[in-house]
N, C-alpha and C positions, 0 to 999 in steps of 0.2 A: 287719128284723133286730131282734130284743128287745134291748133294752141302757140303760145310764141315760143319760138327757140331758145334755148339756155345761150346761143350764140346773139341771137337782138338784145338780152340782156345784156351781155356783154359789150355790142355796140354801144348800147345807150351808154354807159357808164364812163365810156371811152369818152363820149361827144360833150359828157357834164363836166369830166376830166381836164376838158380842151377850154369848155366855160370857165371852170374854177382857174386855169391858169391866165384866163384875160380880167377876170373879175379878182385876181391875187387874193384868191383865197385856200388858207390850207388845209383844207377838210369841208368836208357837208354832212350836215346831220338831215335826215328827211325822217319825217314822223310819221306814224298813223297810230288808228286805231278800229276797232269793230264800224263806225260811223265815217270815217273819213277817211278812206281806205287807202285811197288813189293813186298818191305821190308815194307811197312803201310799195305797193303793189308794182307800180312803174320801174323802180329800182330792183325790186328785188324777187317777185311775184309774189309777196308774202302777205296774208289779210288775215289780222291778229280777231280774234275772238274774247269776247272776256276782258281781254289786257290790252297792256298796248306795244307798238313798238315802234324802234331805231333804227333806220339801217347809214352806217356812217361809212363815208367815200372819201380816201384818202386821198394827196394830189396823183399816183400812181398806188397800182396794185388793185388787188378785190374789197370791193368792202365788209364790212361790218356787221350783220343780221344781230341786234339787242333785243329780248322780250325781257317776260315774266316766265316761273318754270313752269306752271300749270300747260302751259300751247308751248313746251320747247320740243315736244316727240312731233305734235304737229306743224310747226316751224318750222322742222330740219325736213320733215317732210315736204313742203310747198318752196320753199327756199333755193333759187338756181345757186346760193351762194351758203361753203361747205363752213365758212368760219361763222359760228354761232355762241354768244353765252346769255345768259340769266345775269339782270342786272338789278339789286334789291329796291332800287328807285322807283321800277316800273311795277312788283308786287304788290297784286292787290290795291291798287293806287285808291279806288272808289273806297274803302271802309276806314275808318280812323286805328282800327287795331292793327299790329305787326303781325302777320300770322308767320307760322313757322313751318318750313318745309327742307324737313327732315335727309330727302335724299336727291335735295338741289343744290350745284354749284354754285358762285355767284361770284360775279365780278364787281365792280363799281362801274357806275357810270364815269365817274371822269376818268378812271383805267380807261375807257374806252376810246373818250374824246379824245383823252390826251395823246394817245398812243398815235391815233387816225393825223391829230395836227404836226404831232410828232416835230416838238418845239416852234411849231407855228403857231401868229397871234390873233388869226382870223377865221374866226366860224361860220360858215353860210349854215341858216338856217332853213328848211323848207315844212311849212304845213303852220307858219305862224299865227294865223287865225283860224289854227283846229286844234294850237294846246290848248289845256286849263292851264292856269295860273300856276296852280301849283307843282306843275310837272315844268313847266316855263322854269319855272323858283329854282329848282333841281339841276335845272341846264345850268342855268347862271351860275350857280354854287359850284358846280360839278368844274366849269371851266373859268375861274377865278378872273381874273382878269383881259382874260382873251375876249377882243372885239365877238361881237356875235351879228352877221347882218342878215338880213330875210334875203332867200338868195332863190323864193320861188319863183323868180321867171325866168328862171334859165331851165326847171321842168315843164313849164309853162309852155314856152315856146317848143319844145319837144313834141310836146302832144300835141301841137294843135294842128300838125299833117300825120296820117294814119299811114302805117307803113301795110304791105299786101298779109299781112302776119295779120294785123289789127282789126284791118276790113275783114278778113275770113272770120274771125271770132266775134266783129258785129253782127255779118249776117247771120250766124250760127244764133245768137243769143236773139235778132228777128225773127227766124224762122221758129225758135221754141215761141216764142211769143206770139206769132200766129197763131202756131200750135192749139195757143193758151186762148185765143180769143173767139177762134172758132167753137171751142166747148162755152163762150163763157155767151157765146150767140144761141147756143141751143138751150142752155138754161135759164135766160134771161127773158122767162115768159111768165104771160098773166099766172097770179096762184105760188109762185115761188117767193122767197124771200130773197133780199139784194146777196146775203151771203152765202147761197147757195148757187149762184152765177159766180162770185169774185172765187170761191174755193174751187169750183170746178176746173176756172180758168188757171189757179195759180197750181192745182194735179194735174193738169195737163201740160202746162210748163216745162214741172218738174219732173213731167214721165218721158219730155222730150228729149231730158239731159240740163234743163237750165240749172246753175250752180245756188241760184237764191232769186228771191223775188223783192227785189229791189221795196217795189213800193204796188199797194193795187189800190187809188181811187174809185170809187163808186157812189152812184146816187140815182133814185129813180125818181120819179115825178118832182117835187116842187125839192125835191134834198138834190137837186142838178146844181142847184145853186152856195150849196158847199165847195165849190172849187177842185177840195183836195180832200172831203171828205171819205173815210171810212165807211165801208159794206158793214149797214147794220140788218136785225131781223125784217125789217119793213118788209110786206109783203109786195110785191109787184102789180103791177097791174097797165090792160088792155090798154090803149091812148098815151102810158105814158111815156115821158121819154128817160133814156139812160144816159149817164155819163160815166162812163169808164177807163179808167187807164190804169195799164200795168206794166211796170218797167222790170225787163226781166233780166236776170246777170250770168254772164256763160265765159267763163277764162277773164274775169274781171270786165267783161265789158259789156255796156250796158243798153240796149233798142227796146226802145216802149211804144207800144201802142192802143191809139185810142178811136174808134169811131163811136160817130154819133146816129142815136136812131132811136125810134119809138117802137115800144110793147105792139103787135097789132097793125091796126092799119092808123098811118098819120092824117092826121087831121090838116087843111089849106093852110093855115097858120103854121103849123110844124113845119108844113114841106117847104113854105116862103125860106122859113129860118134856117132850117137846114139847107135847103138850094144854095144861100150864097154861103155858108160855110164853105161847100162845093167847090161855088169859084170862087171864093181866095185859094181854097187851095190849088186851084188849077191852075190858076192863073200863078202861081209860085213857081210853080216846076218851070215857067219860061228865063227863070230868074238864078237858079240853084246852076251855074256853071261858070267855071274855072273863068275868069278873067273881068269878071261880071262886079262891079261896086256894089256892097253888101246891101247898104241903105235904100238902095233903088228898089229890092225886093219887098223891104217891108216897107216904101211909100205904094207898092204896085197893090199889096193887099190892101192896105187903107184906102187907095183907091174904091177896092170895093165894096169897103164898110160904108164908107161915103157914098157912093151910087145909091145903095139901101137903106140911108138914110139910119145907119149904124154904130156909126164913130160912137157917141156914148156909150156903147156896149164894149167898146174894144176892151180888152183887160190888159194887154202887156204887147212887147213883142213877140214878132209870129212864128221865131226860130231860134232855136240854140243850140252849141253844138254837142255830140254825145261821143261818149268813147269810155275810160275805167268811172267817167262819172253819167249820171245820169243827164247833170246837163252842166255844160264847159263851155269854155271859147270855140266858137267864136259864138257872140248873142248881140247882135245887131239891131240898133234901132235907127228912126227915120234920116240920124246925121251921117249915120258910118259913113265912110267913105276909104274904106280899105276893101281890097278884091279880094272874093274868093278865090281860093288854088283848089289845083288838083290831090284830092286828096284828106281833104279838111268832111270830116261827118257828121250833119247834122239831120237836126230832129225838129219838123214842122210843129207850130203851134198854137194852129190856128181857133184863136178864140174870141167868143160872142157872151159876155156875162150882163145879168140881169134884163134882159129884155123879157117883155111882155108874154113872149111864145115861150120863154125859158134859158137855161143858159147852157153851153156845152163847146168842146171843144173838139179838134184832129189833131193826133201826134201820129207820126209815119214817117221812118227814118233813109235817108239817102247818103250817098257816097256822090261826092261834089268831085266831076269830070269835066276833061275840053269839051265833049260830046253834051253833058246836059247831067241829070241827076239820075242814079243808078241808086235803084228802093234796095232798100234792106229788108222793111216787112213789106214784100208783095202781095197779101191777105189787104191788108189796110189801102194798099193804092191801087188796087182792083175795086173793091168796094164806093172810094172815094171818084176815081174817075167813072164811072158808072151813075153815081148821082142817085133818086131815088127812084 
């Protein structure tokens, strides 16, 4: 089974370890929750359901795993890290009532913090614009007058080169994701509804092994132009075109893919707009390698928006990076001017909104080498380099 070792946890910990002591601080608290997984998972492999959770790192030693007791059997379960308690701050945090549970132990949160600072007066915080407020309220109170500073880029900068651990569990969660889109190619015909194409595709995901389906975009004819829209009943039909993308998650880690195409046979109009979706992206792959200033890639696609007299359609930048989130550092626009490394994975994005023929995008994920770009979903950059 592909997955990271209870030993890279431990790296990592070590290397935040080594942060907290240049950045003098004595403890880190890292957050998540069901929605914003990334930086607990990082830490600890642990993605809270329902609740939310803590995992606090001391200046040496293991750290911390904090929930609610509803997910503490499945906690202890996911958890590379054996010291675990229930803390009443995290319970049920969403309803205004105290519920009571009966044959849960419970700690305090600031027993927790306190213990991890263990008379130090500086808390690194990580996931600061993924509390609510009132779970923020709870820290503050929790640790009285101890400095609290946002201390996310010192995970930040961790993740943004993929260790051989990390890239195996990308392509694993591409490959269910092909999996997922090659069924979502054979149901995606005249006479069916859009949500019997996105379900197909997100059972066959998960018949591959994927862990959750991040997200599935869908839209057929003139609903292309929802963006990020949701697979409603609409029926499908001959001519028209789709837009789909499904971001699928396999050991926390996240490869989505999306090609563009039409029901049937395309009409000169479709094939123009889809043609230079094409080459942008083709013309990327010369771009995606180690040593390469990031910005230069997304001036070489707008290049080709520009030849086609396109630019107005552009919608965003044409890449970002992907790993426990869907989409991370790095995300480059026309100024970057910092180089790709070896190592760093991202996820193509190339896109054409509101135009006349329709709107639609490519996502298709690689692994950024001295040699050039290394696909994650080789389904999607078969198709793309092929053209129509």
């Amino acid at each position: 089974m592909i997955q990271i070792p209870e030993s890279e946890f431990q790296e990592r910990i070590v290397r935040i370890q080594m942060e907290m002591e240049k950045k003098g601080l004595d403890a880190i608290a890292v957050y998540g929750d069901e929605y914003r997984k990334e930086n607990l998972r990082y830490v600890s492999n642990f993605w809270p359901i329902f609740e939310r959770g803590i995992c606090v790192i001391p200046k040496c030693g293991d750290p911390v795993l904090a929930g609610a007791p509803e997910g503490e059997k499945y906690a202890r379960e996911m958890s590379v890290w054996k010291d675990y308690c229930n803390i009443k701050e995290f319970a049920c945090v969403s309803v205004p009532e105290e519920i009571d549970y009966p044959q849960a132990k419970f700690a305090t949160l600031r027993e927790v913090l306190l213990n991890a600072l263990n008379g130090g007066k500086k808390l690194g915080l990580v996931g600061v614009y993924d509390i609510p407020a009132h779970i923020m309220e709870r820290i503050r109170i929790a640790v009285g007058n101890t400095a609290i500073e946002d201390a996310g880029d010192i995970i930040n900068r961790l993740r943004l080169i993929k260790s051989p651990n990390e890239i195996a569990c990308l392509k694993e969660a591409g490959r269910q994701a092909c999996e997922g889109y090659r069924k979502l190619l054979e149901y995606a015909v005249d006479g069916n509804p859009e949500t019997m194409a996105a379900g197909a595709a997100e059972g066959a995901a998960r018949m591959a092994g994927a862990e959750d389906i991040n997200f599935m975009v869908f839209g057929s004819g003139i609903r292309t132009e929802t963006v990020i829209g949701h697979a409603t009943n609409k029926i499908m039909r001959n001519g028209e075109m789709v837009m789909a993308a499904m971001a699928v998650q396999y050991q926390g880690y996240v490869s989505t893919v999306e090609y563009p195409f039409v029901i049937g046979k395309a009409n000169d109009r479709q094939k123009d707009f889809l043609n230079v979706l094409f080459e942008a992206a083709n013309v990327q792959q010369d771009f995606l390698k180690a040593g390469t200033i990031s910005g230069q890639m997304v001036q070489a696609v707008k290049k080709v928006f520009a030849k086609h007299h396109m630019t107005e359609f552009d919608l965003y930048p044409p890449m970002h990076g992907i790993g426990l989130a869907e989409a991370e550092s790095p995300y480059p626009d026309e100024n970057a001017d910092y180089l790709f490394e070896s190592g760093m994975c991202v996820n193509s994005d190339i896109s054409i909104w509101g135009h006349p023929a329709g709107s639609n995008r490519i996502e298709e994920g690689f692994v950024i080498t001295a040699e050039g770009p290394e696909s994650v979903t080789p389904l999607i950059r078969d198709l793309v380099s092929k053209g129509i």
